[in-house]
C-alpha positions in Angstrom: 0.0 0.0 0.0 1.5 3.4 -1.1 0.9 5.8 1.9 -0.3 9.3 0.6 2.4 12.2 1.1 0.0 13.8 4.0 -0.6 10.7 6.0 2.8 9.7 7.7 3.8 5.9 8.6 3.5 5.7 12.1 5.0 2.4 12.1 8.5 1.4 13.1 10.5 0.5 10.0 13.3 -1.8 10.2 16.1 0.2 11.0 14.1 1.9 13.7 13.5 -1.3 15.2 17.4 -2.2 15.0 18.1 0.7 17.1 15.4 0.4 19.4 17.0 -3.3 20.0 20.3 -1.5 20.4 20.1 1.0 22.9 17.5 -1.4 24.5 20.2 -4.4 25.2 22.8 -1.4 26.5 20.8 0.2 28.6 19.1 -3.3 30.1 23.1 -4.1 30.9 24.6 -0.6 32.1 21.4 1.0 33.3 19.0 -1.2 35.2 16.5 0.8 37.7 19.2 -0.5 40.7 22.2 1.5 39.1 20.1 5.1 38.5 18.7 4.5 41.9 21.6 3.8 43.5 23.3 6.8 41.3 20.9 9.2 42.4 22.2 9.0 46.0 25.7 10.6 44.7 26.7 13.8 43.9 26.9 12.9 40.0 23.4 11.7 39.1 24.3 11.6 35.0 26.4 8.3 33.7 29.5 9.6 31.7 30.1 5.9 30.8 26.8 5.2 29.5 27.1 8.8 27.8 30.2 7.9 26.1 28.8 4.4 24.7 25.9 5.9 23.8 27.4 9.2 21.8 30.4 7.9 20.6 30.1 4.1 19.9 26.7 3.9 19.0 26.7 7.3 17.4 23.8 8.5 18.8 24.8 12.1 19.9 25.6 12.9 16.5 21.8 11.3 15.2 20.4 14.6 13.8 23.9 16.3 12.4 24.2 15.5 8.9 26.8 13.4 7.5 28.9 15.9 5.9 29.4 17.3 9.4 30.4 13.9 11.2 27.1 12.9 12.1 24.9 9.9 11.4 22.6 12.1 9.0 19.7 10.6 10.5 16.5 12.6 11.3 13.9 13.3 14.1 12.0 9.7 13.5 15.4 8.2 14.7 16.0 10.7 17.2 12.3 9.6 19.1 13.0 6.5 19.1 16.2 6.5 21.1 14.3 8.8 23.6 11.4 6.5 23.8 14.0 3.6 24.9 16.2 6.2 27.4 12.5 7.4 28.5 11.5 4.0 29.5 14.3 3.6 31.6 14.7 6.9 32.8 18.6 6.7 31.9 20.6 9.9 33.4 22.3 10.6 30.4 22.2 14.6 28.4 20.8 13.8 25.1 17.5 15.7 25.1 20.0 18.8 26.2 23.0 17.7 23.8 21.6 15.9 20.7 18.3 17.4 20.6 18.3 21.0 21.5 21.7 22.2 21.4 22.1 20.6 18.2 19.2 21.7 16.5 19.9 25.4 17.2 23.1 25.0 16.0 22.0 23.6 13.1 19.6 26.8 12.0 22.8 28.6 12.2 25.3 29.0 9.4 26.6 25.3 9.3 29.2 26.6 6.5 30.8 28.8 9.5 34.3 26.9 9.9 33.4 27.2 13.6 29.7 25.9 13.7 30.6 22.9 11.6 33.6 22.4 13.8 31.4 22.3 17.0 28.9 20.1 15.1 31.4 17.5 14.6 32.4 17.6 18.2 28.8 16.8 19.2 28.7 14.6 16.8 32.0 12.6 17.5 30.8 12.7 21.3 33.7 14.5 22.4 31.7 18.1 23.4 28.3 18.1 25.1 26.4 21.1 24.6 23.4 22.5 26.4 20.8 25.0 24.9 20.9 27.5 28.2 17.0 28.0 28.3 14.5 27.5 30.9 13.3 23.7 31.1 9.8 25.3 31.0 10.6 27.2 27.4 7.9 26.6 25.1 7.9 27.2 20.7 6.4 30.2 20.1 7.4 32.0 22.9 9.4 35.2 22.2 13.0 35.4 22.0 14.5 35.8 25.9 15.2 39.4 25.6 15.5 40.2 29.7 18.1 36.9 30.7 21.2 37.7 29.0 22.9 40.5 27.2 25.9 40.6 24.7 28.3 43.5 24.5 29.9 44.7 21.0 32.8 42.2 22.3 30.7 39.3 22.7 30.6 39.4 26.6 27.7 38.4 27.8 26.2 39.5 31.2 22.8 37.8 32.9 21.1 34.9 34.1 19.4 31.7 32.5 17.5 29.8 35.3 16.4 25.8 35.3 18.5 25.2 32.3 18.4 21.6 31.5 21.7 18.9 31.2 23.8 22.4 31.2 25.4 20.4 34.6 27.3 18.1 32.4 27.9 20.4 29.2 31.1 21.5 27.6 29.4 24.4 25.6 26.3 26.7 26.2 24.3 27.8 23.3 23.1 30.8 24.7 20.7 33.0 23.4 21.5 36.7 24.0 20.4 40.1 23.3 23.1 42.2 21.4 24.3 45.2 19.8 22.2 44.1 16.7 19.5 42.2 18.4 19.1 38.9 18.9 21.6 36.2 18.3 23.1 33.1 20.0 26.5 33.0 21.7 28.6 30.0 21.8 29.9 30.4 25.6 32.3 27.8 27.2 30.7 26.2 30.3 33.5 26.8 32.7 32.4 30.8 31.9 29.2 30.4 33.5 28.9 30.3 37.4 26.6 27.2 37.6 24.6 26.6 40.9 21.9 23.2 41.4 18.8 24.1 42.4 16.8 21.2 44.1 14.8 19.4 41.4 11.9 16.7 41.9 13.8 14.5 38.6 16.6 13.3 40.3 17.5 11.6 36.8 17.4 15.4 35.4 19.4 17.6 37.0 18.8 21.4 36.5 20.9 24.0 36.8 20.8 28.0 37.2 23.7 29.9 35.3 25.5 33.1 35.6 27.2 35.4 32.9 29.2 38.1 34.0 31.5 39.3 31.3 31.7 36.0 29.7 33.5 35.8 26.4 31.2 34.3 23.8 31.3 34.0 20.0 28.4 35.1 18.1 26.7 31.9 16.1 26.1 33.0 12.3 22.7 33.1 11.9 20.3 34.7 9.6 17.3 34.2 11.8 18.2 33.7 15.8 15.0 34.3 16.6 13.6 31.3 14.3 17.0 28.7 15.2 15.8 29.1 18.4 12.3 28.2 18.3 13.3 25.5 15.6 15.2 23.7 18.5 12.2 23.9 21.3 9.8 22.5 18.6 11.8 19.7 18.0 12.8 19.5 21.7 8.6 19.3 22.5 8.0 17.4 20.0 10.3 14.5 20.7 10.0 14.8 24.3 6.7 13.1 23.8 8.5 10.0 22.9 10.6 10.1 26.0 6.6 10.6 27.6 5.6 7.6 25.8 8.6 5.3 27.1 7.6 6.1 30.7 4.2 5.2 30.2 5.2 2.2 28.5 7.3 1.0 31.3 4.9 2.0 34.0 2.2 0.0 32.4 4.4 -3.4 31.3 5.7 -3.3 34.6 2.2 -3.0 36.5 1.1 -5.6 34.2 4.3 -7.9 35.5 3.5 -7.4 39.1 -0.2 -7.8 38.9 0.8 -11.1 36.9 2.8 -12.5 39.9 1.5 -10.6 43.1 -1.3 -13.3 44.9 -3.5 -12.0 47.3 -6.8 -14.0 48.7 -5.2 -16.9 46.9 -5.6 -15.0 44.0 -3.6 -13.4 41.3 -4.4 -9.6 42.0 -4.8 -9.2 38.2 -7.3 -11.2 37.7 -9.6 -8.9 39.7 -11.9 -7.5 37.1 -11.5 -3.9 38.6 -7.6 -3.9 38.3 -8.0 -5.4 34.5 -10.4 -2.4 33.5 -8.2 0.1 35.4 -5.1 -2.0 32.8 -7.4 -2.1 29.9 -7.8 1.8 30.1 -4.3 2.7 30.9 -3.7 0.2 27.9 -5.9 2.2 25.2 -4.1 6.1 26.6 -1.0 4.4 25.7 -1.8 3.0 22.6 -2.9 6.7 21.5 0.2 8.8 22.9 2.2 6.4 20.7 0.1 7.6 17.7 0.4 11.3 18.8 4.3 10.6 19.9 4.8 9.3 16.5 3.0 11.3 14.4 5.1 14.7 16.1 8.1 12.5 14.9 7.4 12.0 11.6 6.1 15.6 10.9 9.4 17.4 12.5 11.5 14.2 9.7 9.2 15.8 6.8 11.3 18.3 5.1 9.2 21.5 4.9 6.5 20.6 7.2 6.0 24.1 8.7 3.1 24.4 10.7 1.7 20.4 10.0 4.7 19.8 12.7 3.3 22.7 14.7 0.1 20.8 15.1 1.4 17.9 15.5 4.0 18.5 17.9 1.0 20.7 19.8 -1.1 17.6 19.8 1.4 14.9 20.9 2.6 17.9 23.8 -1.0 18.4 24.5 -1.9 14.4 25.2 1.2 12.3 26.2 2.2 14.6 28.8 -0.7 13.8 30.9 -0.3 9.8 29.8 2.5 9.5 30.9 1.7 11.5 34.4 -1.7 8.9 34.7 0.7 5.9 33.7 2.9 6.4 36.4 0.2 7.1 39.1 -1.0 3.8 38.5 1.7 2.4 38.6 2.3 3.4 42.1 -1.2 3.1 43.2 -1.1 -0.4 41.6 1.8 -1.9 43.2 0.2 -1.1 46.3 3.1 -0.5 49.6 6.2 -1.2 47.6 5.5 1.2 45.2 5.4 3.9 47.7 9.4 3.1 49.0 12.4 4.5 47.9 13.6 1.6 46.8 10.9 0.6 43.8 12.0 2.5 41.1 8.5 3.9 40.3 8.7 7.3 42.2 11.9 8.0 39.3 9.0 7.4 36.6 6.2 9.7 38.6 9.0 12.5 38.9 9.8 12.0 35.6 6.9 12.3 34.1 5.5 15.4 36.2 8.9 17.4 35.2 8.0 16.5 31.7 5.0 17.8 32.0 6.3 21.5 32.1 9.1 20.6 30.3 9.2 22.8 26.8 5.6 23.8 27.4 2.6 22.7 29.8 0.0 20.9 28.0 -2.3 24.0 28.4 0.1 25.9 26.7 0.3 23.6 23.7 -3.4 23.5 23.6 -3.6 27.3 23.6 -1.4 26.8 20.6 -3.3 24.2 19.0 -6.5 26.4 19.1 -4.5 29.3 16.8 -3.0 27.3 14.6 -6.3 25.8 14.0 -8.5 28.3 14.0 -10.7 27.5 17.2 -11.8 30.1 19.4 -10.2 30.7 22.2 
């Protein structure tokens, strides 16, 4: 069957499901729920290791950077799928921050700039992380930061960036700045920025609050800042709801174990016909973010999809987020006193899920969205 142009294949094609198996059998090895709970206890909740397999031997830091520039040319269909396996195992590693945002700002700038390409490859190669140093709660469509950060005529940059995501681990700050000719994004090494760690609920997720005063930066060719920008939190929302999808996913396979295996009045609890409704509806959400999750995929891979990826990325934003929330709620409700410990590994999924939730946009806001693009009153 020939698909038409406008109706994308939400289905996983083969190499899709050969990296799905791949990141799947590293993580199941090098980042079972005992090593991120155990690693949340330290002072250095992100994996290094587990970043360097995954960036630099698997090549999956350099996923959306073309293959002229080092990377593995691949595009945001790929990119979701990764985040849907590190999602459903809520792996401490930067590559929403690094592969996904950072790298799709830089790659609305001027990739012809010696030094763009150059940073590019980095990324690529794994030997750079990059953060894009904007609130976790930044949303497309929101107007370029003109109050956080300021450049001088020499490219020092003086202000404050707040919640910044992965910027704990990074090498390099995209930074979006306000200059002598208006807007524009700064390449700013990290050790330029006082960094300070705000308590977060997502333990997996570390944030981080920066500080620029008089840091030297180097202005990012650009034609349109403004539009790199919000390029790079469209992509970032819309594949975040593939992360969303993999911690639903896991919340509701793994209820489904334990109910399978927990006995109670000499009874397997899920045979109780309230707990296999209860399933059955958690089952069919599911089912439907992966559509939405998808379908925001596949319209940010379509080259010139313009405002269908909008709307797609506003729908998939305005459903999963609230999944994946529901999923993990039951998940704790449903394993009944163990899920309510430390020690289960479902209170990383809830606190997941609810910092996702804001992340790149609430729900609300991408409805809000949804209603303009489509012409609904608000």
């Amino acid at each position: 069957m020939t698909l038409s142009p406008a109706v994308p294949d939400l289905l996983y094609s083969e190499v899709e499901d050969d990296l799905r198996a791949a990141v799947r059998a590293l993580l199941a090895d090098r980042c079972g729920p005992a090593a991120v709970l155990g690693r949340i206890e330290t002072d250095a909740p992100y994996d290094p290791e587990l970043w360097r397999v995954l960036a630099a031997e698997l090549g999956l830091a350099g996923l959306l950077v073309p293959e002229k520039l080092g990377g593995q040319g691949g595009s945001a269909r790929e990119a979701g799928v990764v985040l849907e396996v590190l999602g459903g195992a809520v792996a401490p590693v930067p590559f929403l921050g690094s592969a996904v945002l950072a790298t799709t700002a830089l790659l609305g700038c001027d990739t012809a700039d010696e030094a763009v390409a150059a940073l590019l490859g980095r990324l690529a190669a794994g030997t750079a992380t990059a953060a894009l140093a904007v609130p976790l709660s930044a949303a497309p469509g929101d107007a370029f930061p003109a109050a956080a950060v300021r450049a001088d005529a020499e490219g020092r940059l003086t202000g404050r960036v707040t919640s910044v995501p992965d910027a704990i681990t990074a090498d390099v700050l995209v930074v979006p700045a306000i200059g002598p000719d208006g807007p524009g994004l700064y390449e700013v090494a990290a050790a330029e920025a006082a960094v300070e760690r705000p308590v977060c609920l997502d333990l997996t997720r570390p944030l981080a609050d920066l500080a620029f005063d008089g840091a030297a930066g180097r202005p990012l060719p650009a034609a349109d800042p403004a539009a790199a920008l919000d390029r790079a939190l469209l992509t970032g929302a819309g594949l975040l709801a593939s992360e969303q999808l993999g911690v639903a996913q896991w919340c509701l396979d793994e209820t489904v174990r334990y109910l399978g295996e927990r006995h109670q009045f000499g009874r397997v609890v899920g045979s109780f016909q309230s707990l296999k409704h209860r399933l059955a509806d958690l089952w069919l959400e599911v089912v439907s973010a992966r559509a939405a999750a998808r379908n925001a995929a596949a319209a940010l891979a379509a080259p010139g999809s313009g405002q269908e990826a909008e709307i797609a990325v506003a729908v998939a934003q305005s459903y999963v987020a609230g999944v994946a929330v529901h999923s993990a709620e039951e998940a704790i409700q449903l394993h009944g006193g163990i899920g309510m410990t430390w020690e289960h590994p479902a209170h990383l999924y809830l606190k997941r899920a609810k910092a996702d939730e804001i992340a790149l946009g609430t729900p609300g806001r991408h409805r809000a969205a949804l209603g303009g693009l489509v012409g609904l009153p608000g």
